[in-house]
C-alpha positions in Angstrom: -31.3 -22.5 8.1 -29.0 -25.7 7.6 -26.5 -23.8 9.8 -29.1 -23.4 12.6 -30.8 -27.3 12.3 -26.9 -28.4 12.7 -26.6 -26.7 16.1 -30.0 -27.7 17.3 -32.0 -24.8 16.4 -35.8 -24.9 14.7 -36.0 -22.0 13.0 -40.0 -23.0 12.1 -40.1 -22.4 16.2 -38.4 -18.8 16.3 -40.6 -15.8 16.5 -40.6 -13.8 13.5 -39.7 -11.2 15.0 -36.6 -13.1 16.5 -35.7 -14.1 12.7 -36.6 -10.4 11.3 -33.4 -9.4 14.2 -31.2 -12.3 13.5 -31.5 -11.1 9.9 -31.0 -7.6 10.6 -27.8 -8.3 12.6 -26.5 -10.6 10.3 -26.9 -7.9 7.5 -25.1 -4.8 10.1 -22.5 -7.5 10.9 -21.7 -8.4 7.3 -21.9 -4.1 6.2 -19.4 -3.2 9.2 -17.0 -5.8 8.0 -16.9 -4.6 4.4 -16.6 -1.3 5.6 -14.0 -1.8 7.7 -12.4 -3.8 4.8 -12.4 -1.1 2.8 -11.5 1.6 5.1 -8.2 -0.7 5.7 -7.6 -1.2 2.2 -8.4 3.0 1.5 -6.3 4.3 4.2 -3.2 6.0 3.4 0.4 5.0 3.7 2.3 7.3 5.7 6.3 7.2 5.2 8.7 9.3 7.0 11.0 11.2 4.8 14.2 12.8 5.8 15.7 16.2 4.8 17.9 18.9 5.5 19.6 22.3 3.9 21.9 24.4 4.9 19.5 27.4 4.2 16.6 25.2 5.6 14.1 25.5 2.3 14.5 22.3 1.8 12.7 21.1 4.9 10.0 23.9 3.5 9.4 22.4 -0.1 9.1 19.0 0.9 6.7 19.9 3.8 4.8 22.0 1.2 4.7 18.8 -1.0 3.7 16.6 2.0 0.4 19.4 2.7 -0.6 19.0 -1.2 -0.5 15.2 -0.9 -3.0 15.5 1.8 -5.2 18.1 -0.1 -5.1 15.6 -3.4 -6.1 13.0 -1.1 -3.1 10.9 -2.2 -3.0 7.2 -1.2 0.7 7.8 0.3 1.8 11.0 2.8 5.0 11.8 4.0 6.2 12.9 7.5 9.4 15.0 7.1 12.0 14.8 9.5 14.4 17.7 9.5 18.3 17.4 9.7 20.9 19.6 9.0 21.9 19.1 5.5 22.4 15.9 3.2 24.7 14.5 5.0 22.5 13.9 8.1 19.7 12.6 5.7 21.8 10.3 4.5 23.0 8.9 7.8 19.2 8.8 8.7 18.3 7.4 6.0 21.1 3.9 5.7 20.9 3.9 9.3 16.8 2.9 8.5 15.4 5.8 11.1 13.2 6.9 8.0 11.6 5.7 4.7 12.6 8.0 2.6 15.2 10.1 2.4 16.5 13.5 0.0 20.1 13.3 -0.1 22.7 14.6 -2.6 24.2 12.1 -5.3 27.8 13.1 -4.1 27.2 12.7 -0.2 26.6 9.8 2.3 26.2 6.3 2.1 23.3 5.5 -1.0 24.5 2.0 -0.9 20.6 0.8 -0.1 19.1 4.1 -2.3 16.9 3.8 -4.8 15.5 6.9 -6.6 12.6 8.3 -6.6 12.3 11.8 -8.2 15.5 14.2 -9.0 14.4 16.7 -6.6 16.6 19.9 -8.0 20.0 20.2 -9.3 23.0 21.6 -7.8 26.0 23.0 -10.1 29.8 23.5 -8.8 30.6 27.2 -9.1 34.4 28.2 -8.6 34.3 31.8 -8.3 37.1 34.4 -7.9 36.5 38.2 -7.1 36.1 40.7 -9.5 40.0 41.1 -11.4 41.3 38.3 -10.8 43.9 36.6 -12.9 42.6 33.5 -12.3 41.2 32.0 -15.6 41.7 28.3 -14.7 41.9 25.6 -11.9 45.9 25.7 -13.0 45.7 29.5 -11.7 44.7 28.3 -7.9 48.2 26.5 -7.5 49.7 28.4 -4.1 46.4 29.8 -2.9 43.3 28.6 -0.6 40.1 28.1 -1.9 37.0 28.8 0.4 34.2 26.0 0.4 31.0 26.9 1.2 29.2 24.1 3.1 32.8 22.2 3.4 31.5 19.4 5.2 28.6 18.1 2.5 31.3 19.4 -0.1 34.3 17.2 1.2 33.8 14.8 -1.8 33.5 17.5 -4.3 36.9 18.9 -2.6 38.4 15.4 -2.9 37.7 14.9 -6.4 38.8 18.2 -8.0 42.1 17.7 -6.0 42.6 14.4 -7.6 41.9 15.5 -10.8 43.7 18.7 -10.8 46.7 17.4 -8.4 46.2 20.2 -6.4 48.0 18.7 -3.4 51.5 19.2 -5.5 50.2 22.8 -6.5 49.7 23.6 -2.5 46.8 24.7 -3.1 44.5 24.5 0.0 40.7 24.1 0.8 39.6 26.2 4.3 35.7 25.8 5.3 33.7 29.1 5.2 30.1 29.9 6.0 28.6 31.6 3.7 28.1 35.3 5.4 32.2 35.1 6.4 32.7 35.0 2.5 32.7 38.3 1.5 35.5 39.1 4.5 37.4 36.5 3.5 37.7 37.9 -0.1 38.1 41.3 1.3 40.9 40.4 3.4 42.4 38.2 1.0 42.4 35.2 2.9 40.9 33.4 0.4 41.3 33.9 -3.8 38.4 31.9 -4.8 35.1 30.3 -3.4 33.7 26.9 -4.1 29.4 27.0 -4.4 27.8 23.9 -4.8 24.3 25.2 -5.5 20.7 25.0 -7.5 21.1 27.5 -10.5 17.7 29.4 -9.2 17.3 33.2 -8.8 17.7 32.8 -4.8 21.0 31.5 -4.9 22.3 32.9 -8.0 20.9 36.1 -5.8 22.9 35.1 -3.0 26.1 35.0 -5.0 25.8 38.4 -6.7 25.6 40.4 -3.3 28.8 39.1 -2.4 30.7 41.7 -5.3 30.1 45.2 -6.2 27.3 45.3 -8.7 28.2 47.8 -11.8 28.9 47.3 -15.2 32.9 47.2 -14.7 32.9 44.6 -11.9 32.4 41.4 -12.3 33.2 38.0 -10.6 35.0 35.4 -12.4 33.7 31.9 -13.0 36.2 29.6 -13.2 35.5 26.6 -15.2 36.0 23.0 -14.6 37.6 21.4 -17.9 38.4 18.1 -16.3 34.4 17.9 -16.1 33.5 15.3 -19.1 36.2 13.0 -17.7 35.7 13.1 -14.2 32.0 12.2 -14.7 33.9 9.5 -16.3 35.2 8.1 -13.4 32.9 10.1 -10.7 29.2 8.5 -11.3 27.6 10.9 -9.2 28.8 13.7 -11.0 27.8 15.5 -14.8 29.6 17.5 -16.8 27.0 20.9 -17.1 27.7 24.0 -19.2 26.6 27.0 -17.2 24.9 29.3 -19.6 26.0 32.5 -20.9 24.8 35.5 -18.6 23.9 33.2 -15.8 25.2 35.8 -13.0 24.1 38.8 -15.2 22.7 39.8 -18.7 24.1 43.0 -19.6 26.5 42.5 -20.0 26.6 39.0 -19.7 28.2 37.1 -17.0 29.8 34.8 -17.5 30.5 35.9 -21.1 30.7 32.7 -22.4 29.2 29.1 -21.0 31.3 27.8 -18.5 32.0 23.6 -17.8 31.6 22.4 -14.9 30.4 19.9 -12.7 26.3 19.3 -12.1 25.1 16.7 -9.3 21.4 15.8 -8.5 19.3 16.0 -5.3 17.0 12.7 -5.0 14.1 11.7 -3.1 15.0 7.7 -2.2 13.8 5.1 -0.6 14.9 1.1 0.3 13.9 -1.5 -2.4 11.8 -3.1 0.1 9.3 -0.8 0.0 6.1 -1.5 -1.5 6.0 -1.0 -5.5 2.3 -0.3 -5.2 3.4 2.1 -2.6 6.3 4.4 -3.8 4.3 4.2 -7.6 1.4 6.0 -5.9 3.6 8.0 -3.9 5.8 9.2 -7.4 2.6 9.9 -9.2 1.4 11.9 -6.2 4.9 14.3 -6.1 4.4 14.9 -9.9 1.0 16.2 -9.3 1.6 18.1 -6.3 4.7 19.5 -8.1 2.7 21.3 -10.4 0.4 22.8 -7.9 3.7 24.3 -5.6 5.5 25.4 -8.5 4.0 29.2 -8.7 5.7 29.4 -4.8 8.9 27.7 -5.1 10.1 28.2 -9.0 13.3 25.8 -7.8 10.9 22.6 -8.2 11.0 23.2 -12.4 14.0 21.4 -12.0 12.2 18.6 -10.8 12.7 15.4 -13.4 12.5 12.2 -13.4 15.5 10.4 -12.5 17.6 7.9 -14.7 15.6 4.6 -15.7 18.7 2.9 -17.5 20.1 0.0 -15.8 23.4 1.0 -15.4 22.2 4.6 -14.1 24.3 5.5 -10.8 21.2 5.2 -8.5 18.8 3.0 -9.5 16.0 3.8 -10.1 13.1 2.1 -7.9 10.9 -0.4 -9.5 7.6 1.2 -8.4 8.8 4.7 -9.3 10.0 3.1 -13.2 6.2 1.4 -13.6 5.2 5.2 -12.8 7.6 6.8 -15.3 6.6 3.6 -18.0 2.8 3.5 -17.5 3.0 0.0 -16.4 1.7 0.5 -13.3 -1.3 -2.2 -12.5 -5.0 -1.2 -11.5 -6.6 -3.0 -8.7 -8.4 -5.5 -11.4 -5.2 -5.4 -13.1 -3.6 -6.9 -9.6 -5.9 -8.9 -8.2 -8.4 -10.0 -11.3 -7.2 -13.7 -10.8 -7.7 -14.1 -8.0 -10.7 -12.7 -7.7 -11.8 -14.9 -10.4 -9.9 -18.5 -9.2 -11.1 -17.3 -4.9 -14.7 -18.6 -5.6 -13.6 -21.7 -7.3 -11.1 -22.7 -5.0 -13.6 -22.0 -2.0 -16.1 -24.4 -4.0 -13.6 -27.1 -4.8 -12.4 -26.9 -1.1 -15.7 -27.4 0.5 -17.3 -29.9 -1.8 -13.3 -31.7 -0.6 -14.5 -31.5 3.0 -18.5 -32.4 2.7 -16.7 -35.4 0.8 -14.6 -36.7 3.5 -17.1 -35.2 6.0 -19.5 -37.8 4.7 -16.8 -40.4 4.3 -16.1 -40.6 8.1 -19.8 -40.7 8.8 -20.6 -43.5 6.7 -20.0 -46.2 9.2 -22.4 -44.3 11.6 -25.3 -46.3 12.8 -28.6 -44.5 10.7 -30.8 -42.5 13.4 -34.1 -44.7 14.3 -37.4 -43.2 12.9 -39.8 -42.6 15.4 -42.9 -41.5 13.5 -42.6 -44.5 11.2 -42.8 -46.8 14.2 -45.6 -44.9 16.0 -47.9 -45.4 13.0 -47.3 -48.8 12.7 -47.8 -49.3 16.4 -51.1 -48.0 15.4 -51.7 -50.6 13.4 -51.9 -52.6 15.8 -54.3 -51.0 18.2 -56.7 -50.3 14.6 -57.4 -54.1 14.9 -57.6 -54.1 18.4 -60.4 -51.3 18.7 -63.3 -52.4 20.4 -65.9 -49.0 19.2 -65.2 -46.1 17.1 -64.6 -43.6 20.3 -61.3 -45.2 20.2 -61.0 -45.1 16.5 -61.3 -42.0 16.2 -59.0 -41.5 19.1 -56.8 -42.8 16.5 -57.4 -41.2 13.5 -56.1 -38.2 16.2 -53.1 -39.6 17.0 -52.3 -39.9 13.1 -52.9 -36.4 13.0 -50.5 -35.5 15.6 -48.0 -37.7 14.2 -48.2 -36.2 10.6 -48.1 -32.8 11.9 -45.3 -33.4 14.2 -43.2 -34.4 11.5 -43.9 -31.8 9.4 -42.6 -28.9 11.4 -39.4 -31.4 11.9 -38.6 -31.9 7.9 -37.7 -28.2 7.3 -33.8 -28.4 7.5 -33.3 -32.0 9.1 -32.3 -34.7 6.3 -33.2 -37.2 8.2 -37.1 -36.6 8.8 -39.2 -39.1 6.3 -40.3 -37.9 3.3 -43.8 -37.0 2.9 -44.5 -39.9 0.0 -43.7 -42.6 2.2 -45.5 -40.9 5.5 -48.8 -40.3 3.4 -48.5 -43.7 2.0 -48.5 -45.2 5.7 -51.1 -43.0 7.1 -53.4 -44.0 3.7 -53.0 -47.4 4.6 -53.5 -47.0 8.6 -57.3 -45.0 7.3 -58.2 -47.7 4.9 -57.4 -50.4 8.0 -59.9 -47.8 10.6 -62.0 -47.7 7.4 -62.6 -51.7 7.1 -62.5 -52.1 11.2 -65.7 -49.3 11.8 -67.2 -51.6 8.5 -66.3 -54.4 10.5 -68.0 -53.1 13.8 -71.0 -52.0 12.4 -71.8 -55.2 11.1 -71.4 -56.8 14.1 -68.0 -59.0 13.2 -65.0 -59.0 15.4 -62.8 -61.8 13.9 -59.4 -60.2 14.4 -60.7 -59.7 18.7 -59.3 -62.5 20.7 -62.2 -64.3 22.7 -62.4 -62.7 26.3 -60.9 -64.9 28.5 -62.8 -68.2 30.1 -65.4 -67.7 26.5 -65.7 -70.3 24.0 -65.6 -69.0 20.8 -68.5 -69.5 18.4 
């Protein structure tokens, strides 16, 4: 009501029914604005995430993990943009066309990645046809090697060629798709192929059907020795032992584990993005991980990534307070300030009501009319001639008194009602004594009519 006195309103003259709707509207007005607080403070984050395989199930299992998101309800969704293989997702990704991005350790520019979630795992398999001599990388000098996926595998390519000095041992690399392999070993054009693959039945499927499958064939897995130390030197890179009867169980190929070299698929995203955000978004994966994992049995190599400090890609800050239950609740993140808002509010109006009143104190005070018009009536109590004009005055008390009531709701600077009733006792005691005064015939405060003596 102060509100509406300061802009010249009197609420005590409204209609009820006027105030019952200003109330009403007040009340939707304030509900709409909390809801659509809320609805802006509930409403999911959407990042786009880029991804690519050469057999395209990438594109598949991250789409299949972007649907579960929205069936968990999760507070962040994804919108996958498909490429061609790592190598575009990684341009996408540092070139900031998407959020997110899943890229292989080994390929593109990660310079501004920061992990996420290890997606899967892909292992280096150097394989050579069933008899072959060839027991060792040493056994590949004067021969060319096929490589699957050569363009995502050129670092893989470059590093095993450092390593091994292939240059000096002739030995070339040729690109090969991956249904031009079997020709190529048939023709002899090439004596071994390099796989850079997930160790799941698919692939490992994939890379059976390219040999004769009976008990006295078998293809040859050529091991890496050089792994340990070019992981070393190679951060992206681990040295991996593929296990015994990987290819086959009975009987077992390989015979024996085989060393080699292991590099990780990653979800990442910039550091810029929102640790709230990509914390929600990491808890969300792991639970919609669990609920794909019946349809696409590569996702139980799905880990968490390195948290160390010195880990190759680092590791996100939101995605660590996931993996170290730190994250924050919402009281956990905003408790002080809900608790400090209020008093601050309170300390800065009482501020501004201070200097409010500071600049107003040199104002003139407003007149007050009522108090006037009852002492003007003072003066015409004495003056009465009868009581027809006394009580004509006792009238215009009322009005006065009742006028300023229905002004003092709201307006501080109406009298108070001590020092009105005090007035208006004093103005009945002076009608009081001038009737007494009349009916006893005694006019002593009437001036003589003019041109009479007075007696």
């Amino acid at each position: 009501m102060d509100e509406l006195s300061k802009l010249g309103i009197d609420a005590g003259r409204l209609p009820i029914w006027l105030r019952i709707v200003a109330v009403a509207a007040l009340v939707v007005l304030t509900t709409g604005a909390g809801v659509l607080a809320y609805r802006w403070y509930a409403q999911p984050v959407t990042l786009s995430i880029a991804v690519g395989s050469l057999d395209g199930d990438a594109p598949k299992i991250v789409s299949a993990l972007a649907s579960r998101l929205v069936v968990n309800k999760a507070p962040v969704r994804l919108k996958v943009v498909e490429t061609s293989g790592p190598l575009e997702s990684a341009t996408a990704f540092s070139s900031g066309k998407t959020d997110l991005a899943v890229v292989r350790g080994d390929v593109g520019d990660l310079s501004q990645a920061q992990a996420i979630v290890v997606l899967a795992e892909a292992v280096a398999m150097l394989v050579a046809p069933p008899g072959s001599a060839i027991t060792d990388v040493a056994g590949l000098k004067r021969t060319t090697v096929g490589v699957v996926a050569g363009d995502t595998n050129q670092r893989i390519v470059h590093v095993l060629t450092k390593s091994y000095d292939l240059d000096r041992a002739n030995v070339v690399f040729k690109n090969l798709a991956l249904d031009e392999v079997r020709r190529a070993f048939d023709s002899k054009e090439v004596r071994a192929v390099l796989f850079v693959m997930p160790l799941s039945e698919k692939y490992l499927s994939l890379v059976r059907g390219l040999f004769p499958q009976n008990a006295k064939t078998a293809p040859v897995l050529i091991p890496i020795e050089n792994a340990g130390a070019i992981a070393e030197k190679e951060r992206a890179y681990e040295s991996f032992d593929i296990p015994k009867g990987t290819l086959r169980g009975s009987p077992p190929i390989p015979g024996d584990d085989v060393t080699t070299l292991r590099v990780n698929y990653y979800v990442v995203g910039k550091k810029d993005l929102d640790n709230d955000t990509i914390a929600d978004l990491t808890q969300a994966l792991t639970a919609a991980r669990r609920d794909i994992l019946p349809d696409w049995p590569i996702l139980a190599q799905f880990k968490a990534p390195d948290t160390d400090a010195g880990a190759y890609l680092p590791v996100h800050a939101g995605a660590a307070e996931y993996y170290n239950g730190s994250q924050q609740s919402f009281l956990d993140k905003w408790s002080n300030a809900i608790f400090l808002a209020p008093m601050a509010l309170g300390a800065l109006a009482s501020v501004v009501a201070a200097l409010w009143h500071f600049l107003r104190a040199g104002e003139a005070r407003p007149r007050q009319p009522a108090l006037d018009a009852l002492y003007a009536l003072g003066v015409k109590i004495r003056r009465s001639q009868n009581e027809a004009e006394l009580s004509e005055i006792e009238n215009q008390i009322d009005n006065v008194l009742r006028a300023q009531r229905a002004k003092s709701d709201g307006d501080e600077n109406t009298l108070d009602a001590a020092t009105l009733n005090v007035a208006a006792h004093r103005l009945e005691n002076l009608i009081h004594d001038r009737k007494a005064a009349l009916n006893a015939g005694h006019l002593q405060s009437t001036p003589p009519a003019e041109g009479q003596s007075q007696v």
